[in-house]
PATIMI-738486 format. One record per atom (N, C-alpha, C): residue in three letters; chain; atom name; residue number from 1; y, z, x. Coordinates in pm, 1 decimal, m for minus. Last residue first. Example, Ala and Ser with C-alpha at 12.3 -4.5 7.8 and 13.67 -1.06 7.14 Angstrom:
REM PATIMI-738486
+------+------+------+-----+----------+----------+----------+
| code | unit | site | pos |       yy |       zz |       xx |
+------+------+------+-----+----------+----------+----------+
|  ser |    A |    N |   2 |   m225.0 |    708.0 |   1285.0 |
|  ser |    A |   CA |   2 |   m106.0 |    714.0 |   1367.0 |
|  ser |    A |    C |   2 |      3.0 |    787.0 |   1290.0 |
|  ala |    A |    N |   1 |   m569.0 |    780.0 |   1319.0 |
|  ala |    A |   CA |   1 |   m450.0 |    780.0 |   1230.0 |
|  ala |    A |    C |   1 |   m330.0 |    780.0 |   1320.0 |
+------+------+------+-----+----------+----------+----------+
END
This chain:
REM PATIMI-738486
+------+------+------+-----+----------+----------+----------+
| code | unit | site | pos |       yy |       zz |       xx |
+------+------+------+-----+----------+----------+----------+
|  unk |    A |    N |  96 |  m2003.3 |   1072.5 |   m777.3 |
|  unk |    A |   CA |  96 |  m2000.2 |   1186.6 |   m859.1 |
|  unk |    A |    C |  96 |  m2153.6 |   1135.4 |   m941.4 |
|  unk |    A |    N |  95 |  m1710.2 |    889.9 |   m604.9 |
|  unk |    A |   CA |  95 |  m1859.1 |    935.6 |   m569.9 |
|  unk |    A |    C |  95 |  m1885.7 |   1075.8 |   m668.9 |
|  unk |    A |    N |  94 |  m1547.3 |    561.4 |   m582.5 |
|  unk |    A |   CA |  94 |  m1580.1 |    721.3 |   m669.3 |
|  unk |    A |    C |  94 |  m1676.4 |    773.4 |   m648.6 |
|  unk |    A |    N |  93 |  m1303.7 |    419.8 |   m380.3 |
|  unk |    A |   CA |  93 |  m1456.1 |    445.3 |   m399.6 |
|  unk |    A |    C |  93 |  m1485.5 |    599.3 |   m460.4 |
|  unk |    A |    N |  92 |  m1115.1 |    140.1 |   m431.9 |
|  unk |    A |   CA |  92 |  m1146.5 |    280.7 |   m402.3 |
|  unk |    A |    C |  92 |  m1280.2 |    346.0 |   m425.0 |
|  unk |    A |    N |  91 |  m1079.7 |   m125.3 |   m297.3 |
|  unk |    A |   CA |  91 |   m901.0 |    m78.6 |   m372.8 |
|  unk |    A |    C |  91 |   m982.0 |    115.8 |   m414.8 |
|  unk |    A |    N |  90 |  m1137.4 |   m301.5 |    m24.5 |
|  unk |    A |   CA |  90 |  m1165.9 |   m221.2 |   m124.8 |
|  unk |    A |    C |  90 |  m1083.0 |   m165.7 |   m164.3 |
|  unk |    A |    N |  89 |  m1112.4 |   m673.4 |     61.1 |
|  unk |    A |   CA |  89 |  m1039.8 |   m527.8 |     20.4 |
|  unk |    A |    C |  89 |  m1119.0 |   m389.4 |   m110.2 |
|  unk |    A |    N |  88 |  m1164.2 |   m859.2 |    327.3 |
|  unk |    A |   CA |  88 |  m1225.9 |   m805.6 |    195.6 |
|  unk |    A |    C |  88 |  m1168.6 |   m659.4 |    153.1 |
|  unk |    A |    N |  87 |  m1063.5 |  m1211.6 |    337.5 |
|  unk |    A |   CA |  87 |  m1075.3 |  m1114.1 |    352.6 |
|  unk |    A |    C |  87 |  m1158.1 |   m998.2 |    256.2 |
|  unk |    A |    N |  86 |  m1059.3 |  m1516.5 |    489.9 |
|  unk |    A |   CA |  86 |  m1098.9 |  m1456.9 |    381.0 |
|  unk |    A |    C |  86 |  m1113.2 |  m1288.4 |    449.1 |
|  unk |    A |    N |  85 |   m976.4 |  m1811.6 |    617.4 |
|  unk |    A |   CA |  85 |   m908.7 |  m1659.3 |    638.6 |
|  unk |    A |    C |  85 |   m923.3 |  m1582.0 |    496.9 |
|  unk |    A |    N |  84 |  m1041.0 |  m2133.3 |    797.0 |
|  unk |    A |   CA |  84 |  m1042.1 |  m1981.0 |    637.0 |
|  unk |    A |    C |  84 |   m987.7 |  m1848.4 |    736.8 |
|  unk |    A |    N |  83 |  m1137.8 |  m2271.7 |    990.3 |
|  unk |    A |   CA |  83 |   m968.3 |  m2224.8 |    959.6 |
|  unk |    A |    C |  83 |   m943.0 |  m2156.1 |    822.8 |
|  unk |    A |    N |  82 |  m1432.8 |  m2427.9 |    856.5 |
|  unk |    A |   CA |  82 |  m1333.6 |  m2391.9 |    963.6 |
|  unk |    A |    C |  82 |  m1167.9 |  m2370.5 |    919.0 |
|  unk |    A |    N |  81 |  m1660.0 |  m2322.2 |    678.2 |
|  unk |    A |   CA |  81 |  m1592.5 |  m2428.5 |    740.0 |
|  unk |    A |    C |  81 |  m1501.9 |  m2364.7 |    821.2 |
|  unk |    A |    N |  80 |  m1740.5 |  m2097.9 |    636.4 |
|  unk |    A |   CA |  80 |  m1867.0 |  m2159.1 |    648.1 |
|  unk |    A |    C |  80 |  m1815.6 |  m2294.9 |    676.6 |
|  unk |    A |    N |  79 |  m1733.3 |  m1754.2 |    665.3 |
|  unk |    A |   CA |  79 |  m1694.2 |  m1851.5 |    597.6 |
|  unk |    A |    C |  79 |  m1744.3 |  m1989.9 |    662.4 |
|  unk |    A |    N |  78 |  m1876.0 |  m1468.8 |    495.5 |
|  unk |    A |   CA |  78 |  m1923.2 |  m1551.3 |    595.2 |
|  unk |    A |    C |  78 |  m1797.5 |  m1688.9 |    539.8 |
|  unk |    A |    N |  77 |  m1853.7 |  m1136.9 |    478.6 |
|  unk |    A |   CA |  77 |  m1765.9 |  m1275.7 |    413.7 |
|  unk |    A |    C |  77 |  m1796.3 |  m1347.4 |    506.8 |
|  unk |    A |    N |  76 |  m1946.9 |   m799.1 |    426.5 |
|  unk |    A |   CA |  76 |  m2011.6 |   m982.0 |    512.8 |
|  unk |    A |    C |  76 |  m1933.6 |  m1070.0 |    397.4 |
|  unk |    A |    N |  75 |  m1899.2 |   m473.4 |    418.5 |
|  unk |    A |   CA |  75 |  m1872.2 |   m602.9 |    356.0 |
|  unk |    A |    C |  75 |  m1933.3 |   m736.8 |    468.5 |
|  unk |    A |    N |  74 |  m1995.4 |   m118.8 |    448.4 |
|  unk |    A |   CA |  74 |  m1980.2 |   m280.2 |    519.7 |
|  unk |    A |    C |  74 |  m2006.2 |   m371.4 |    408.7 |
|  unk |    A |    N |  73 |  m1909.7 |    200.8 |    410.9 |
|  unk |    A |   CA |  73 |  m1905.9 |     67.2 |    311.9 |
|  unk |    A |    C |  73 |  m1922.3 |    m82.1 |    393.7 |
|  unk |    A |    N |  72 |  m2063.2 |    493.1 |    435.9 |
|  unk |    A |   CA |  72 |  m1975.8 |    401.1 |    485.7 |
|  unk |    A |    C |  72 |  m2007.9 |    256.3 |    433.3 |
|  unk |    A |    N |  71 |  m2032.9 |    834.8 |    476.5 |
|  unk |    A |   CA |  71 |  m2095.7 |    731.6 |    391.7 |
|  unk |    A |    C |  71 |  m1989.7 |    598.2 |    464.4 |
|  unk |    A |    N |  70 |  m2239.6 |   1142.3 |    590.8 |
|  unk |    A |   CA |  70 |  m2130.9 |   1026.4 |    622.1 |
|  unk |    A |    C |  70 |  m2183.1 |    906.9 |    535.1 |
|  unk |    A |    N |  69 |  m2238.3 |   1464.7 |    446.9 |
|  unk |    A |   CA |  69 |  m2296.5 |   1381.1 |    434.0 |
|  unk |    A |    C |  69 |  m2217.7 |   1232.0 |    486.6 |
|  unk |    A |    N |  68 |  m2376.3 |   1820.4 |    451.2 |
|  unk |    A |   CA |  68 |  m2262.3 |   1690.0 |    465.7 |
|  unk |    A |    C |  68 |  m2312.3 |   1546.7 |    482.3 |
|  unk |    A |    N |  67 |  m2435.4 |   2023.3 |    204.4 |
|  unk |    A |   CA |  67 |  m2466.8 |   1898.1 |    281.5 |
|  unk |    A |    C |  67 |  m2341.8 |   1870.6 |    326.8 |
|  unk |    A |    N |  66 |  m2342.3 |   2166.0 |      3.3 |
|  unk |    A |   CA |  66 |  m2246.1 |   2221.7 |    139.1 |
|  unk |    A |    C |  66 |  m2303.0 |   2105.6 |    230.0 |
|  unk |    A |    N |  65 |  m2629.0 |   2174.9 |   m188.0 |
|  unk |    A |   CA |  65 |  m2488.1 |   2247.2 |   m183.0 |
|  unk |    A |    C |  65 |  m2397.7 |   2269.6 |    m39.1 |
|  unk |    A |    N |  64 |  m2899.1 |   1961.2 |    m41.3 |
|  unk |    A |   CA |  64 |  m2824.0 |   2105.9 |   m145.9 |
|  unk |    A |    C |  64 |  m2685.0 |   2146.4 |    m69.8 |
|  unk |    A |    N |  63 |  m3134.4 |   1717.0 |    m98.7 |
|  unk |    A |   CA |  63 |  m2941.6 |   1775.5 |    m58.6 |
|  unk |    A |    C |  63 |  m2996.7 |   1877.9 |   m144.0 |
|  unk |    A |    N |  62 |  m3390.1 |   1664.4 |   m169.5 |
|  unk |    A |   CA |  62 |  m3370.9 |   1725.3 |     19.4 |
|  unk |    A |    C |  62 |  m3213.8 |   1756.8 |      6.0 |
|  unk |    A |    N |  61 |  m3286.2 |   1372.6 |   m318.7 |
|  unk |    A |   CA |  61 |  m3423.2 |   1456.9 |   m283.5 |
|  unk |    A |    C |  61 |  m3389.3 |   1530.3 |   m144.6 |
|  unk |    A |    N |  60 |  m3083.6 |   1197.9 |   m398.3 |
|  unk |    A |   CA |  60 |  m3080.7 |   1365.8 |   m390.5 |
|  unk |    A |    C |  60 |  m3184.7 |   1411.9 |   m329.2 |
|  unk |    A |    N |  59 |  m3016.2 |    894.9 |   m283.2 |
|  unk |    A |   CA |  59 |  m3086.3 |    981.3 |   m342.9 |
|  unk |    A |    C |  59 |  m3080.4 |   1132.5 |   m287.9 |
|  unk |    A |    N |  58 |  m2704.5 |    765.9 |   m405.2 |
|  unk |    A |   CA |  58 |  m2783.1 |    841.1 |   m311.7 |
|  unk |    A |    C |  58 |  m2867.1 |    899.8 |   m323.0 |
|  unk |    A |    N |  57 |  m2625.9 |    443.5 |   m510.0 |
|  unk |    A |   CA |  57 |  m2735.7 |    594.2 |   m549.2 |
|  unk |    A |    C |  57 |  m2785.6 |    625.5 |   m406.3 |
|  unk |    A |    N |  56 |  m2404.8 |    205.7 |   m614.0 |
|  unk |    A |   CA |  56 |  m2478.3 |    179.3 |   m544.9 |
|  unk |    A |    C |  56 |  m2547.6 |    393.5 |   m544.8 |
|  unk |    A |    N |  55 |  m2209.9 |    m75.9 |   m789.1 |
|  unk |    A |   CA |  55 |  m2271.3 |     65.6 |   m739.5 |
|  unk |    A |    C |  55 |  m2394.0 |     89.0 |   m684.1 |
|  unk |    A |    N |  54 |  m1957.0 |   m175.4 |   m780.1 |
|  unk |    A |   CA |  54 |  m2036.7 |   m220.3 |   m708.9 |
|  unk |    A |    C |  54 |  m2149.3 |    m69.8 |   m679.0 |
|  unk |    A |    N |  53 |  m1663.8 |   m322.2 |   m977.2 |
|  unk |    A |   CA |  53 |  m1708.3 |   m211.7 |   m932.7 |
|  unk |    A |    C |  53 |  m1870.4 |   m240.1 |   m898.0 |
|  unk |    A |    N |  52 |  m1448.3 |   m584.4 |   m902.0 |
|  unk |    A |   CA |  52 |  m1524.3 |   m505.3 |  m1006.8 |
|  unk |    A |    C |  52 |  m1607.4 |   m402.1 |   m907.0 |
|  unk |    A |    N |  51 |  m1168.2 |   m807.5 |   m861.2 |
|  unk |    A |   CA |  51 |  m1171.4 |   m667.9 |   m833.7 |
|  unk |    A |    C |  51 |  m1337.3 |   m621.2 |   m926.1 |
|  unk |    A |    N |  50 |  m1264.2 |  m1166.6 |   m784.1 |
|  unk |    A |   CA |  50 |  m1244.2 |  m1066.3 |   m905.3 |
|  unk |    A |    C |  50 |  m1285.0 |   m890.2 |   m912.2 |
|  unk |    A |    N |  49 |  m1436.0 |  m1246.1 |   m569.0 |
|  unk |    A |   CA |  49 |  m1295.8 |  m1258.0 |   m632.4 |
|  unk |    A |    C |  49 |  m1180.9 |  m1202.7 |   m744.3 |
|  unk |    A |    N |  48 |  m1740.5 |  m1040.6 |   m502.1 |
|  unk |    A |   CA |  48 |  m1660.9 |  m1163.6 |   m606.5 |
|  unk |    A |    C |  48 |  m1517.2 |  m1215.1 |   m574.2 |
|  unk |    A |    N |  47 |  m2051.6 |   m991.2 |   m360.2 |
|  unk |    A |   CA |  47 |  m1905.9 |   m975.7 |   m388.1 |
|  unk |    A |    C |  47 |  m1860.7 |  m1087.3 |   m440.3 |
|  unk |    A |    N |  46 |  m2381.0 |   m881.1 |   m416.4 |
|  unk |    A |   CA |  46 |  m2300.6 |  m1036.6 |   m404.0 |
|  unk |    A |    C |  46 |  m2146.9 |   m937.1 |   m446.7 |
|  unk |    A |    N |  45 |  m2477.9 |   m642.7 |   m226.6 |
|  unk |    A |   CA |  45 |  m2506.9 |   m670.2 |   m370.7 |
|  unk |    A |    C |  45 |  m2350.1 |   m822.2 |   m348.1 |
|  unk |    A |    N |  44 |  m2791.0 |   m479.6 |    m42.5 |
|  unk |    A |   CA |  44 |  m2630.6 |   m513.0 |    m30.4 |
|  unk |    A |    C |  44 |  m2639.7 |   m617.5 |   m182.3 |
|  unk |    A |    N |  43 |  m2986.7 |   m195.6 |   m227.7 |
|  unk |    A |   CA |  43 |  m2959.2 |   m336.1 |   m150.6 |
|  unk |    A |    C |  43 |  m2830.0 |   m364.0 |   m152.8 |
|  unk |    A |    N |  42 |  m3028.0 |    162.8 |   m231.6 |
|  unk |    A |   CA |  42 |  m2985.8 |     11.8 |   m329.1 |
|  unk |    A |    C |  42 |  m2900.1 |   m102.5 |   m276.2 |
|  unk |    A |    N |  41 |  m3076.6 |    321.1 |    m87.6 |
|  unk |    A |   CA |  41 |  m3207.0 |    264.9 |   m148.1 |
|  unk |    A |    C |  41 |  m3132.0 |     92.7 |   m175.0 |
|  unk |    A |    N |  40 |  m2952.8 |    563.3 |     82.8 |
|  unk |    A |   CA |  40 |  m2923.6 |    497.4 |      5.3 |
|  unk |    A |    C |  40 |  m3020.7 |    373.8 |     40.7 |
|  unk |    A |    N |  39 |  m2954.0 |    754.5 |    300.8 |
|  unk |    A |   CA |  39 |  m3017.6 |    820.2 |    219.7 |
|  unk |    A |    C |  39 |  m2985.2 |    711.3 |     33.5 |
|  unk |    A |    N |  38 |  m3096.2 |    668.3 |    609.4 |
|  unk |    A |   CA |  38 |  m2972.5 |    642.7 |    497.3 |
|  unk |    A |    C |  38 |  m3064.5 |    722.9 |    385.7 |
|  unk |    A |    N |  37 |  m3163.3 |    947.2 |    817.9 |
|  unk |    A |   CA |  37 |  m3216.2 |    847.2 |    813.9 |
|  unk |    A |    C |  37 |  m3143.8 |    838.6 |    637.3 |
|  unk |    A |    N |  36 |  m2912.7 |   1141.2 |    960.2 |
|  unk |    A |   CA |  36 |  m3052.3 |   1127.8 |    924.0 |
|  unk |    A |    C |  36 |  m3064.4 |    999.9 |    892.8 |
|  unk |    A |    N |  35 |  m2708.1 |   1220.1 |   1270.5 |
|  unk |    A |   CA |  35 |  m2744.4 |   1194.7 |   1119.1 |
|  unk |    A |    C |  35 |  m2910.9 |   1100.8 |   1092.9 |
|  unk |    A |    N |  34 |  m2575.9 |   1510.4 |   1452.5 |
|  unk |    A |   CA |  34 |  m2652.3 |   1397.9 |   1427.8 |
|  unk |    A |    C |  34 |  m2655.0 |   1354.1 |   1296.7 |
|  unk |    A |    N |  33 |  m2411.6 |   1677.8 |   1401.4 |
|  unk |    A |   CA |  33 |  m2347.9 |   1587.9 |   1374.8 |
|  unk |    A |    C |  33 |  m2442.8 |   1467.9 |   1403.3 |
|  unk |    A |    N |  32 |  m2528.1 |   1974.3 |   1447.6 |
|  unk |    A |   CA |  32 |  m2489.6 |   1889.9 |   1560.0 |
|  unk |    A |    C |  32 |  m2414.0 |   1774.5 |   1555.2 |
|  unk |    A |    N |  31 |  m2611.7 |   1995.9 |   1187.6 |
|  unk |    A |   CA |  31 |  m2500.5 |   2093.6 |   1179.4 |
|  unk |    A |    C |  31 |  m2448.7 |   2047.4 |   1343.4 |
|  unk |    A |    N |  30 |  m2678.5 |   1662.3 |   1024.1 |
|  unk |    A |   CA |  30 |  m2684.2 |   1783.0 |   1076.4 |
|  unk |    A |    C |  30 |  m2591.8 |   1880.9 |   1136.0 |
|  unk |    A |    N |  29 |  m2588.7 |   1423.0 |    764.3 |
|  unk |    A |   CA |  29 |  m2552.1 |   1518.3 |    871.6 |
|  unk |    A |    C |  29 |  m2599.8 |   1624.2 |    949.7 |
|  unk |    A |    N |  28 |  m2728.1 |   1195.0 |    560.1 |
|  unk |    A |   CA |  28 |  m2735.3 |   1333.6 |    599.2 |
|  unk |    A |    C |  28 |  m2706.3 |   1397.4 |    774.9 |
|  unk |    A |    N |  27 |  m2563.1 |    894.4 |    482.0 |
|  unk |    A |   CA |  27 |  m2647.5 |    972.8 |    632.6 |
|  unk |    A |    C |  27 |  m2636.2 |   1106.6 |    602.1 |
|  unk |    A |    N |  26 |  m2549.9 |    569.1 |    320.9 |
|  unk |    A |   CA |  26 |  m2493.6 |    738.3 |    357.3 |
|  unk |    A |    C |  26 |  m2632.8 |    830.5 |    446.6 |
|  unk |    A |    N |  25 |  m2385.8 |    236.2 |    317.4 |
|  unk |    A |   CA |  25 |  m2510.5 |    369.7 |    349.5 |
|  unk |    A |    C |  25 |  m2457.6 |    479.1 |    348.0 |
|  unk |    A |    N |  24 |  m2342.8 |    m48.2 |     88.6 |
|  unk |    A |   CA |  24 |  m2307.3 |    132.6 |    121.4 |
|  unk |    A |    C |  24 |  m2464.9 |    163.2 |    216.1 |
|  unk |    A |    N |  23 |  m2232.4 |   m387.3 |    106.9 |
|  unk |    A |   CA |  23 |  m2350.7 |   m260.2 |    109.7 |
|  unk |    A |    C |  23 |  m2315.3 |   m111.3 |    108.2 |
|  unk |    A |    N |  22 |  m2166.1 |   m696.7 |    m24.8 |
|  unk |    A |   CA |  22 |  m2106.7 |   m565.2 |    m15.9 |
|  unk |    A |    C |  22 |  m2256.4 |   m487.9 |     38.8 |
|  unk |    A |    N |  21 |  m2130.7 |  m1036.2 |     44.6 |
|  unk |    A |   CA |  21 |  m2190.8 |   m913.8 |      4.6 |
|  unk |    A |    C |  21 |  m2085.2 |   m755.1 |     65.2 |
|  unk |    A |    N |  20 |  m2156.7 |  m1370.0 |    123.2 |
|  unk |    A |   CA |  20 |  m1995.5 |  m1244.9 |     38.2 |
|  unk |    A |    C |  20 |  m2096.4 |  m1153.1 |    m59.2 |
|  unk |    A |    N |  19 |  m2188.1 |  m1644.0 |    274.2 |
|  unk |    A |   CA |  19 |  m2266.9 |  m1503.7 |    209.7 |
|  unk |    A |    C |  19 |  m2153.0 |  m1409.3 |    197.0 |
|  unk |    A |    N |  18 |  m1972.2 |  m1893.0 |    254.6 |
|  unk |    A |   CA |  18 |  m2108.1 |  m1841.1 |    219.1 |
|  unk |    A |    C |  18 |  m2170.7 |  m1764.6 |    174.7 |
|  unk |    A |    N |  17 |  m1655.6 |  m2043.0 |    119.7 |
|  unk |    A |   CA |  17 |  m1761.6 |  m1862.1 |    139.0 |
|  unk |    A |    C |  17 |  m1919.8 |  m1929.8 |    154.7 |
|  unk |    A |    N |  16 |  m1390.7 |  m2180.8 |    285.4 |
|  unk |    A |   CA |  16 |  m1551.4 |  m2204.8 |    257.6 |
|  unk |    A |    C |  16 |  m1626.3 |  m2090.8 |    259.3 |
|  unk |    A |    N |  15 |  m1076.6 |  m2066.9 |    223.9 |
|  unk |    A |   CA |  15 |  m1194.0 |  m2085.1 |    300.1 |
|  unk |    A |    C |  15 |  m1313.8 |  m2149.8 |    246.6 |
|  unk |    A |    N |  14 |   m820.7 |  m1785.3 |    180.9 |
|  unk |    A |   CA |  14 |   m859.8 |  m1920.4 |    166.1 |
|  unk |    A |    C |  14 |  m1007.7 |  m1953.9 |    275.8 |
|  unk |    A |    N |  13 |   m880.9 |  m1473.7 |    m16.6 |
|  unk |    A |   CA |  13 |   m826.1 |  m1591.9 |    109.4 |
|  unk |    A |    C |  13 |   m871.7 |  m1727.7 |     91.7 |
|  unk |    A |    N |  12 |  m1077.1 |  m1213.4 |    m89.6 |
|  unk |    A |   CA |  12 |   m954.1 |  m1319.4 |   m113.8 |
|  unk |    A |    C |  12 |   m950.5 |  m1410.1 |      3.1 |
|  unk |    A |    N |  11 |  m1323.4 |   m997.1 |   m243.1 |
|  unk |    A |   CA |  11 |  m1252.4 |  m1099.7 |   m105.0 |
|  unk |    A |    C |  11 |  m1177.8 |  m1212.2 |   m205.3 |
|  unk |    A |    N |  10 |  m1319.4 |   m659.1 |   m364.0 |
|  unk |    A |   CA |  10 |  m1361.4 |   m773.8 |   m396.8 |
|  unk |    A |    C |  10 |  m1257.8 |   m874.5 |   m253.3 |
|  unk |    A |    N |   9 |  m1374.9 |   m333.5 |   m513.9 |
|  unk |    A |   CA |   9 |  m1359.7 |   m414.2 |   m413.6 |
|  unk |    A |    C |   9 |  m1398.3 |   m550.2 |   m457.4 |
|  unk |    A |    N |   8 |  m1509.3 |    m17.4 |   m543.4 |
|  unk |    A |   CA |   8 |  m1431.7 |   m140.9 |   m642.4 |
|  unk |    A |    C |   8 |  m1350.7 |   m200.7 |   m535.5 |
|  unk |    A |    N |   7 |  m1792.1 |    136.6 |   m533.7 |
|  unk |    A |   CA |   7 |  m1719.4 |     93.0 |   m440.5 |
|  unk |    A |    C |   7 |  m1686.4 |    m26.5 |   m588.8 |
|  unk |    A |    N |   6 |  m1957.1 |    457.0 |   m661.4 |
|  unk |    A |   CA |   6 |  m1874.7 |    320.8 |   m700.6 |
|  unk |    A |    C |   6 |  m1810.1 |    288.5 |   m625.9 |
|  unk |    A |    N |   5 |  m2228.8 |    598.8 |   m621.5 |
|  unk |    A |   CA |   5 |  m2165.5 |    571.3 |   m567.8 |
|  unk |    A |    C |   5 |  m2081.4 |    475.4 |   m621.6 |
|  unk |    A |    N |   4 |  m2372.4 |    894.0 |   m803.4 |
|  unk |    A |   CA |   4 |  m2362.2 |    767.0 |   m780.5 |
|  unk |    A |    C |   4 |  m2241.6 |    748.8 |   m695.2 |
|  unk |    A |    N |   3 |  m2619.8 |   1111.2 |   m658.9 |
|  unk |    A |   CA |   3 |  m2523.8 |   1084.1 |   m633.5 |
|  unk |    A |    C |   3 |  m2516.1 |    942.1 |   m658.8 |
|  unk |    A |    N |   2 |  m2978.1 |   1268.3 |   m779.9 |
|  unk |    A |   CA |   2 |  m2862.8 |   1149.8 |   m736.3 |
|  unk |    A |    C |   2 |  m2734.5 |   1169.7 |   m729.6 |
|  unk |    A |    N |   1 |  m3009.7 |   1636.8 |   m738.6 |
|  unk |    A |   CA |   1 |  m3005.7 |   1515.4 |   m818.5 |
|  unk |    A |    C |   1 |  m2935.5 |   1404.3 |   m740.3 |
+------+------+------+-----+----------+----------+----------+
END
């Protein structure tokens, strides 16, 4: 079955924002540590200022029991004048 993903995160600082997105991928592992092709569907999604939760589905098709699996969170805070200092904090990520 799916795996949801919750990343709760959000950017601060001072600046001009442009693009302020979040994304997840996750990679099926092999027993070499190669990895497969993402096993996550659901597009990078607008970040806020305001801590909220950002979810995002692994699809199950092909896991069973003991997978491993690498997941990893990239943020884009574009700032769009000069001398910002925006940042992006994730505060934690639930996977179930």
């Amino acid at each position: 079955s799916n795996i949801n993903v919750n990343v709760h995160a959000k950017y601060a600082g001072a600046g001009t924002v442009g693009t302020a997105t979040i994304a997840a991928a996750a990679y099926l592992l092999a027993s070499t540590g190669a990895e497969g092709s993402t096993l996550i569907a659901t597009a990078a999604q607008t970040i806020g200022t305001t801590a909220a939760d950002y979810a995002f589905v692994i699809t199950g098709t092909g896991l069973v029991p003991g997978n491993r699996i690498l997941l990893s969170v990239t943020a884009v805070i574009q700032e769009t004048a000069t001398g910002g200092a925006l940042v992006t904090t994730v505060g934690s990520i639930r996977i179930g």
